[in-house]
C-alpha positions as CSV (number, residue, x, y, z in Angstrom):
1,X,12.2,-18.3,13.6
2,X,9.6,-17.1,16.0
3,X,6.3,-19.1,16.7
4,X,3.0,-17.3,17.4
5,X,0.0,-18.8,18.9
6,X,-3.4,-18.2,20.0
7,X,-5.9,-19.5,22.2
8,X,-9.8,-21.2,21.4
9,X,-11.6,-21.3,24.3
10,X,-15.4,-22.7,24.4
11,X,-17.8,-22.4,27.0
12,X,-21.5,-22.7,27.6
13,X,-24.0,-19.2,27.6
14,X,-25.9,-19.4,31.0
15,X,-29.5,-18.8,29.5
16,X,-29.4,-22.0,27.4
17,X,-29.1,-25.7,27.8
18,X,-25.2,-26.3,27.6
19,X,-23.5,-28.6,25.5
20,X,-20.4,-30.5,27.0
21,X,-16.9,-30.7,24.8
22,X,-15.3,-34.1,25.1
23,X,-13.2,-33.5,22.2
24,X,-11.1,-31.4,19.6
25,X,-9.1,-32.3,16.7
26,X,-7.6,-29.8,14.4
27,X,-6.7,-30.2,10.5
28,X,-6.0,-27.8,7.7
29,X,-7.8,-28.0,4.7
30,X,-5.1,-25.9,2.8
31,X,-2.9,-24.2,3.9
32,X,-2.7,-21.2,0.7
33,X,-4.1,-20.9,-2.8
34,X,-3.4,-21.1,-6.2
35,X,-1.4,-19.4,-7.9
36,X,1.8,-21.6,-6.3
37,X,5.6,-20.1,-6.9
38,X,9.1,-20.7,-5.4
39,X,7.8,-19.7,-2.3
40,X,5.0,-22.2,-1.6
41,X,4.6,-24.8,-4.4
42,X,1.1,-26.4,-2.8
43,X,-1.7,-26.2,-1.0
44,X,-0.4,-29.0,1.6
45,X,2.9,-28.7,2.6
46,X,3.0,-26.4,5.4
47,X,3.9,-22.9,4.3
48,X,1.7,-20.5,3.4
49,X,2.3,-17.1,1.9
50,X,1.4,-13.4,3.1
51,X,-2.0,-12.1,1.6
52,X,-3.0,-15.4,1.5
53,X,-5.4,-17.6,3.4
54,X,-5.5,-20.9,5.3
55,X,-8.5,-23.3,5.9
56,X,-8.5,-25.4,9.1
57,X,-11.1,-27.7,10.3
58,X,-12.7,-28.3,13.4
59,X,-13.8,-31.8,14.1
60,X,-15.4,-31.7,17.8
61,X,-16.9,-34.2,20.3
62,X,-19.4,-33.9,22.7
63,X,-20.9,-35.3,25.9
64,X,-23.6,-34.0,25.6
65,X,-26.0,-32.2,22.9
66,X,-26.4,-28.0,23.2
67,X,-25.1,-24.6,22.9
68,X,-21.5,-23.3,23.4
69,X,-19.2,-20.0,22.6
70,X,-16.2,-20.4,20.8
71,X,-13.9,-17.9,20.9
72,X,-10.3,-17.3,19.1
73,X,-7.4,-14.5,18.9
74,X,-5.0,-14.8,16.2
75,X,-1.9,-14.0,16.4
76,X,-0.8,-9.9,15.3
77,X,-1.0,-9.3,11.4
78,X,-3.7,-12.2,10.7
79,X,-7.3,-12.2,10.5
80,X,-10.6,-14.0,10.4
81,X,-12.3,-14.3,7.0
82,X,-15.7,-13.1,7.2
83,X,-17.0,-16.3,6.3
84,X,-16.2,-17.9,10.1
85,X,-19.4,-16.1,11.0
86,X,-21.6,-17.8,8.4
87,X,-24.9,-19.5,9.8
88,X,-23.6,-22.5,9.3
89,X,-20.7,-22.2,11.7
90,X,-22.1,-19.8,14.3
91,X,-25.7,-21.2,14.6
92,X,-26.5,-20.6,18.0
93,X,-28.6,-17.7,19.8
94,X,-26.8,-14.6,18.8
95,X,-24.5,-16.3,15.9
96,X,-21.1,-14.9,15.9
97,X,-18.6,-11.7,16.1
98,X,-15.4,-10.5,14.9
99,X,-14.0,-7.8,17.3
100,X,-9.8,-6.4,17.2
101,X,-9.8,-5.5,13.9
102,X,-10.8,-9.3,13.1
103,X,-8.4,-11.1,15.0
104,X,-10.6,-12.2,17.8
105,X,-13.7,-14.6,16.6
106,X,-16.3,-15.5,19.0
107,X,-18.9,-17.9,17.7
108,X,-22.1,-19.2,19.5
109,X,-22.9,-23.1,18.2
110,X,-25.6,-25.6,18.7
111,X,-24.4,-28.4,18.7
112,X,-26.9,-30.7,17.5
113,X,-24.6,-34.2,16.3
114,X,-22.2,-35.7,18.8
115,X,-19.6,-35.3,15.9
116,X,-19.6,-32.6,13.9
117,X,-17.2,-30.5,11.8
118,X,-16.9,-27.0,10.3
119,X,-14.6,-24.9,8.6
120,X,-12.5,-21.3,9.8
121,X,-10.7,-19.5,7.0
122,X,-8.2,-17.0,8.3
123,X,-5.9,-14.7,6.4
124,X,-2.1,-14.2,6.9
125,X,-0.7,-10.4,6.4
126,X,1.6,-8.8,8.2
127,X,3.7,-11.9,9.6
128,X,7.2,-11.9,9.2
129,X,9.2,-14.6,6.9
130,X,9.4,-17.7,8.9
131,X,7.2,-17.2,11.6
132,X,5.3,-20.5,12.7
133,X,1.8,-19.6,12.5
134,X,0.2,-22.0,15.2
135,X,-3.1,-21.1,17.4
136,X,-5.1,-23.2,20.0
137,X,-8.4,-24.2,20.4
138,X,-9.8,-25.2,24.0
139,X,-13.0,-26.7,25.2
140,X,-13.7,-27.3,28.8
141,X,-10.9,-29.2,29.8
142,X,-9.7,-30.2,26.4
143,X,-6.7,-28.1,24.8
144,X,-5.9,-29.0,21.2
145,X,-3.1,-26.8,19.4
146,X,-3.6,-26.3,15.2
147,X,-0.9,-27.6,12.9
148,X,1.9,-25.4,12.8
149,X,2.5,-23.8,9.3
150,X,5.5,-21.4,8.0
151,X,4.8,-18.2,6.5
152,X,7.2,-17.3,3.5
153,X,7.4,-13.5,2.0
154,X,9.9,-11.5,0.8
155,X,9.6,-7.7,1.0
156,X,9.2,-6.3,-3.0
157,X,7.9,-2.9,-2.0
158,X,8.1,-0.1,-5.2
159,X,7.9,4.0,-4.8
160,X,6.3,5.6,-7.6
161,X,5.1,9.2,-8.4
162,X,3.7,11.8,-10.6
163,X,2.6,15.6,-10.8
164,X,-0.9,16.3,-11.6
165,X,-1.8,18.1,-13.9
166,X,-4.9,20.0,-12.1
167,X,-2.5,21.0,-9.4
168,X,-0.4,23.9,-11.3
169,X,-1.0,27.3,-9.9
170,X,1.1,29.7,-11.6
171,X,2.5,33.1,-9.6
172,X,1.9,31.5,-6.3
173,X,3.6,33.7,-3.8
174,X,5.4,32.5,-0.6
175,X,6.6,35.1,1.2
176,X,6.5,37.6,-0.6
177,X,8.1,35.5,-3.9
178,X,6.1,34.7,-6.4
179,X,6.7,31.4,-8.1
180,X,4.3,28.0,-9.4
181,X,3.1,25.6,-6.6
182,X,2.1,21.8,-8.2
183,X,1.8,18.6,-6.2
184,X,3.7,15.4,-5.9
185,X,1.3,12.0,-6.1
186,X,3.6,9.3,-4.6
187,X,2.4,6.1,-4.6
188,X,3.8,2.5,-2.3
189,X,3.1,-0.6,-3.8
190,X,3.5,-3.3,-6.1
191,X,3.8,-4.2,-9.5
192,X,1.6,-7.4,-10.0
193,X,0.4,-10.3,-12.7
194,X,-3.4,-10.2,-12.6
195,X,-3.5,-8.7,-9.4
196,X,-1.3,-11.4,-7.6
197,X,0.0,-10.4,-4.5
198,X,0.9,-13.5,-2.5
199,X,4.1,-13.5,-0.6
200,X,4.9,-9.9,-0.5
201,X,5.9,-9.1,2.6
202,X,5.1,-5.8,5.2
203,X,7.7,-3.3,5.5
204,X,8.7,-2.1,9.1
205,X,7.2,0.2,11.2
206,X,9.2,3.0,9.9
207,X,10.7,3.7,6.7
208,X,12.6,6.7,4.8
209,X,12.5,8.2,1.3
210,X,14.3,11.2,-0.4
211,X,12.7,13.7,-3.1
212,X,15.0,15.5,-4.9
213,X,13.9,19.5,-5.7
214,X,14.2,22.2,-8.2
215,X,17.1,25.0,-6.7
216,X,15.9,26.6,-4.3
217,X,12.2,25.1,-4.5
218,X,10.6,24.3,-0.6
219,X,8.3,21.3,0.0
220,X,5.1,23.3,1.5
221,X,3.4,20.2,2.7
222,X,3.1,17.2,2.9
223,X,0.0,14.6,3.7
224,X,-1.6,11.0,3.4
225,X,-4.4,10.7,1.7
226,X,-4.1,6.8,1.8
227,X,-3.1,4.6,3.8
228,X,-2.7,4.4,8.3
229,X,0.9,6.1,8.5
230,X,1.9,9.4,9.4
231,X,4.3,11.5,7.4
232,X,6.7,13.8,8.6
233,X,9.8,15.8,6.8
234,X,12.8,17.6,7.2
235,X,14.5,20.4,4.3
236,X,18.0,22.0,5.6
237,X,17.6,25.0,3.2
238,X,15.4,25.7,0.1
239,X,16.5,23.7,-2.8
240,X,18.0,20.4,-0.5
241,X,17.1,17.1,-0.8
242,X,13.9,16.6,1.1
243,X,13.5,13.7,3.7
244,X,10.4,11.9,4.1
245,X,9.9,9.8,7.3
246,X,6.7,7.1,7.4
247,X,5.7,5.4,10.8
248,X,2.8,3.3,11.4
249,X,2.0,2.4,7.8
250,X,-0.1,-0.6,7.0
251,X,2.5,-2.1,4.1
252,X,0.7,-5.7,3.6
253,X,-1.9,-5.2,0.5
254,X,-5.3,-6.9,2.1
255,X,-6.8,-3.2,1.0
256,X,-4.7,-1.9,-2.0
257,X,-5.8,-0.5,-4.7
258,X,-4.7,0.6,-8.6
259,X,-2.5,3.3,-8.7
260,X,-1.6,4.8,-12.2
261,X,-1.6,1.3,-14.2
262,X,-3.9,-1.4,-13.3
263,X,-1.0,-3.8,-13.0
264,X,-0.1,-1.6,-9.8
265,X,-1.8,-2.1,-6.6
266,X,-0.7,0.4,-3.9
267,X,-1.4,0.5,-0.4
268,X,-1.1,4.0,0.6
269,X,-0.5,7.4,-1.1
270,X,1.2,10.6,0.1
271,X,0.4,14.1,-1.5
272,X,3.2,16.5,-1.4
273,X,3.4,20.3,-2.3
274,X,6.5,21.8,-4.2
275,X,6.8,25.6,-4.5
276,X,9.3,27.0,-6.7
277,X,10.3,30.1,-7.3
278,X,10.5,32.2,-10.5
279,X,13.6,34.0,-9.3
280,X,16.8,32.8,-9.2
281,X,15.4,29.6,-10.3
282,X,13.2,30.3,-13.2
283,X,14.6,33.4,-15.3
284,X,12.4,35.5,-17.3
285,X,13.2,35.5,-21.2
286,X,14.9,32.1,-21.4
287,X,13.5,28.5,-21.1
288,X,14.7,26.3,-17.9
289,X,14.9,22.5,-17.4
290,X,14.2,21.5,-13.5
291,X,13.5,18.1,-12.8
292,X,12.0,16.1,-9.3
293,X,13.2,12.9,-8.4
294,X,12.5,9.8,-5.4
295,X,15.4,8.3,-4.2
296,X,16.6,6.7,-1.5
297,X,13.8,4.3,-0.8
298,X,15.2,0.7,0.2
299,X,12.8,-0.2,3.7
300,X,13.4,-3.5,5.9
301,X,10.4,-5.9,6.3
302,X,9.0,-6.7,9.6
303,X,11.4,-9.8,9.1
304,X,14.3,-7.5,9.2
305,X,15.1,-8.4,5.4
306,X,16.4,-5.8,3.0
307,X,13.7,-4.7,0.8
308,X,14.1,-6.2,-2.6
309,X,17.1,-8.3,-1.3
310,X,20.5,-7.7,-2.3
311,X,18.8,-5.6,-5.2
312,X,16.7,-2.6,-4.6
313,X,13.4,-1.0,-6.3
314,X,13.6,0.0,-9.6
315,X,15.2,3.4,-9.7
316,X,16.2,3.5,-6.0
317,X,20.6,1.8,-6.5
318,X,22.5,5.0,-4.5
319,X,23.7,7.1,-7.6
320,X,21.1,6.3,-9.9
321,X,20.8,9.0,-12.2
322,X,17.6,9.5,-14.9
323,X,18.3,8.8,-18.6
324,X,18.0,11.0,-21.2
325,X,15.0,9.2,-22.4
326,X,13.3,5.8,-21.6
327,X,11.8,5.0,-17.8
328,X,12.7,6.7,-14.2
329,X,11.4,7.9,-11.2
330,X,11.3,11.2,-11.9
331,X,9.0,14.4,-13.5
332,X,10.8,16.3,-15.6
333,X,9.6,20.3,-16.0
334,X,10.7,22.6,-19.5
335,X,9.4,25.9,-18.4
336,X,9.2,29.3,-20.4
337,X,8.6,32.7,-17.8
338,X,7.7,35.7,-20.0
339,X,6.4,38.5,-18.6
340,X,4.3,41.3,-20.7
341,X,3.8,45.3,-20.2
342,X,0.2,44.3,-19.6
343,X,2.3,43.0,-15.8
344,X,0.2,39.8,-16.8
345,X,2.7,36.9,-16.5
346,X,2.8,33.6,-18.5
347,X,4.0,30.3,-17.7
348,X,4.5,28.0,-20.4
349,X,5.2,24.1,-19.0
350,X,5.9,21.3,-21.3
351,X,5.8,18.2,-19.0
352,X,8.0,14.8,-19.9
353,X,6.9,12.1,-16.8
354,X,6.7,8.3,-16.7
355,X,7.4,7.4,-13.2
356,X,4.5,5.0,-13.4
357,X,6.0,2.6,-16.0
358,X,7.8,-0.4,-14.7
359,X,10.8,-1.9,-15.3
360,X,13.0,-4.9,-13.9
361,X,16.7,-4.8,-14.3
362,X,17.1,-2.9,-17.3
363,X,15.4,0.0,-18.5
364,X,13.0,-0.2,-21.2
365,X,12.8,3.0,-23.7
366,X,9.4,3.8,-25.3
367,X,7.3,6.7,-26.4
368,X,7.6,9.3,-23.6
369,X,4.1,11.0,-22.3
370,X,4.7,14.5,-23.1
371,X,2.1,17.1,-21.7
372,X,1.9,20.9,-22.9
373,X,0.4,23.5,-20.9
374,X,0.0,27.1,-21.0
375,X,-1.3,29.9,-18.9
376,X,-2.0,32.9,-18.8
377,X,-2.9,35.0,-15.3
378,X,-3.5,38.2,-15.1
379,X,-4.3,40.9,-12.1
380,X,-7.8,40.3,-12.4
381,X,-7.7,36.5,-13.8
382,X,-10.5,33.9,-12.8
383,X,-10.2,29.6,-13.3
384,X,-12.2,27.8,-15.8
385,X,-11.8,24.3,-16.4
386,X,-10.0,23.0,-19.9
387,X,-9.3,19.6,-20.9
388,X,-6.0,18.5,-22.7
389,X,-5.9,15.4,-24.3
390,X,-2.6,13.6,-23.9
391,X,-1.3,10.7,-25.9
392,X,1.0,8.1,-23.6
393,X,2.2,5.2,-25.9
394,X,-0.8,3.4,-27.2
395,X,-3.2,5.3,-24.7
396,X,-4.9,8.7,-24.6
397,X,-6.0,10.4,-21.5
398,X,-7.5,13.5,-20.7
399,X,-6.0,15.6,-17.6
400,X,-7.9,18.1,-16.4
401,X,-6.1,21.5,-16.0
402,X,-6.9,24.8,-14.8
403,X,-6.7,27.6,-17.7
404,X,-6.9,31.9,-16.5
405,X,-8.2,34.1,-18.4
C-alpha cells in the first residue's frame, strides 16, 4: 500500500486587500457514488472506487476579511471536477484555473464571513488498488492534511474486434501479388450495466496482444485512431502470428465511448490492415475458409494485478480455440476466387463474425451475423457505393460496401 499526497497552499494576490487564514479543517462529503458493490458498499466508509468521484469540504477561518489564492495538485491519475471553479468557490478577481491536465486547481476567493465553507469534487482514475489517496491543504502558517481514503479496482479489461465491411479491396497487389486488403477494428474496453464503470482499474504502461493471420497473409499497418498510446508490431514471416505492443495508453474510462454494442464502452481503438494473397493462399476454382483471431491479451494493472485475476478475458485462456458456432474473438472469411477469359476477377466473401458479443464463463450460442458480398473488378473498374442490409439476431444493420463495375 502506497500513500499519495498533495499540497493546498493559499496566499494573498498583491493588488488586493488580503485576507488572513487562521484556520483549516478538512471533511469528506462522500467519498464515491451510487451504484455501491463488493468493492465499496457506501458513500462513508473510506474507499472509493476508480472512475469515481470524492466530495471534500473546506471549512476555513480567518483573521481577517479579503481575497486569497488557493491552489492544489493532486496526486498522478486524479483530477479536479470542473465544478471547483464555479463562482461560488472561486469568487475573487480572476475566479479560478485548472492547469496539468486538471490536476493542479488554483482558485481566487473573497473571503467575505470569518467562517465559511465550500465544496471540491475531484475524480479518481488511474490510481492503483490500495493506494491511500490523501492531499493537503495549507494557508499561511496553517497545514491541514484531507482524510485519507483507499481506492479499490480490479483490472477487467476486454479485446474485441471486427472487419469492416467498407474496407474490402479485392486484387490489391503487394509486390507484385495480387491478393484482397480489409481492415481489423480492435477495440479495449469494457462490458458494462448502464454504462457503470466504477472500479475498473488502468492497465500498465505497456501491454501485448496477438492476431492470428490467414497463411501467408502480412499485416500492412497498423494505427490508433483512439486513444494516447502508440502501437508497434512485429511478423517473423508472412502468415505468423502477429505481435502487437501498446505503450502509453490511457486504460481508465473518464473518456470512453460505445464500441460495437452500447453495453460496451471502449477507451481506445486500433485499425489494422491484413493483405492476403490469392496465391498459395486463396486458389482459383475452389472455395477457402481462412479465419483472424486476437489472442494473447491478459495485461497487469498499474497495481501489478493480473488482468481479470486468476481468470482471463473472454476468449483470451492460452489454447483457446473458436467453436464451430456460438461467440469468439474471431472473423471468419468463406471466399470463392474465379477468374474469367474477360481477365476480370471475382471475389465472392461470405462473412460469419461476432467478436462483439459478450460472454462470461461459458459461451452462449445464438444466431450468427452472416454477411454476403460479391465483387466484381475489372481492368477498367470504377467504385460506387451499395448498401447490404444484414440481419444480426433481432437487429438489422446496413454496412456500407464498395461494389466495381
Amino acid at each position: 500500500m502506497s500513500v499519495i499526497a498533495a499540497g493546498l497552499v493559499a496566499s494573498a494576490p498583491a493588488h488586493a486587500a488580503a485576507g488572513n487564514i487562521t484556520a483549516i479543517g478538512v471533511t469528506v462529503v462522500n467519498d464515491g457514488t451510487a451504484p455501491w458493490d463488493s468493492l465499496d458498499d457506501s458513500a462513508n466508509n473510506g474507499i472509493v472506487r476508480t472512475n469515481d468521484s470524492i466530495k471534500y469540504r473546506l471549512n476555513v477561518s480567518y483573521g481577517t476579511l479579503g481575497d486569497v489564492s488557493f491552489t492544489s495538485t493532486l496526486p498522478e491519475g486524479m483530477e479536479w471536477d470542473d465544478s471547483s471553479l464555479a463562482s461560488a468557490v472561486c469568487n475573487g478577481p480572476g475566479g479560478g484555473t485548472l492547469t496539468d491536465n486538471k490536476r493542479t486547481w488554483t482558485c481566487n476567493r473573497s473571503a467575505e464571513s470569518i467562517s465559511e465553507s465550500f465544496d471540491l469534487t475531484a475524480w479518481v482514475y488511474s490510481v492503483a488498488n490500495g493506494d491511500v489517496i490523501r492531499p493537503s491543504v495549507t494557508g499561511g502558517a496553517i497545514t491541514t492534511q484531507f482524510p485519507e481514503v483507499t481506492v479499490a479496482a480490479k483490472p477487467a479489461t476486454e479485446i474485441r474486434k471486427y472487419i469492416g465491411a467498407q474496407t474490402f479491396v479485392s486484387n490489391y497487389e503487394h509486390e507484385g501479388a495480387k491478393g484482397f486488403k480489409f481492415t481489423e477494428y480492435v477495440g479495449l474496453g469494457a462490458t458494462t450495466v448502464n454504462g457503470n464503470v466504477r472500479g475498473l482499474e488502468a492497465l500498465d504502461d505497456t501491454f501485448t496482444f496477438t492476431l492470428k493471420v490467414p497463411p501467408h497473409s502480412i499485416v500492412q499497418s497498423a494505427v490508433v485512431t483512439r486513444g494516447t498510446g502508440t502501437l508497434s508490431y512485429s511478423q517473423a514471416a508472412p502468415g505468423d502470428d502477429v505481435v502487437f505492443t501498446v505503450s502509453g495508453e490511457r486504460s481508465d474510462f473518464k473518456d470512453a465511448t460505445q464500441f460495437l454494442n452500447p453495453d460496451f464502452l471502449s477507451f481506445a481503438r486500433y485499425d489494422i490492415s491484413v493483405w492476403v494473397p490469392y496465391d498459395p493462399t486463396l486458389p482459383a476454382g475452389q472455395v477457402t475458409n481462412v479465419q483472424t483471431q486476437l489472442t494473447g491479451f491478459d495485461p497487469d494493472s498499474v497495481s501489478g494485478a493480473s488482468n481479470f485475476d486468476t481468470g482471463f478475458a473472454p476468449g483470451q485462456e492460452p489454447g483457446y480455440t473458436c467453436p464451430a458456432s456460438g461467440i469468439c474473438w474471431a472473423d471468419n472469411l468463406r471466399v470463392s476466387v474465379t477468374h474469367s477469359t474477360a481477365r476480370s476477377h471475382s471475389l465472392s466473401e461470405e462473412r460469419t463474425s461476432v467478436p462483439f458479443m459478450h460472454h462470461s464463463s461459458r459461451c452462449w450460442v445464438m444466431g450468427m451475423a452472416t454477411r454476403k458480398v460479391t465483387r466484381k473488378l475489372s481492368r477498367d473498374s470504377h467504385f460506387l457505393r451499395q448498401p447490404v442490409s444484414t440481419t444480426q439476431g433481432t437487429r438489422t444493420i446496413q454496412p456500407w460496401i464498395h461494389t466495381a463495375v
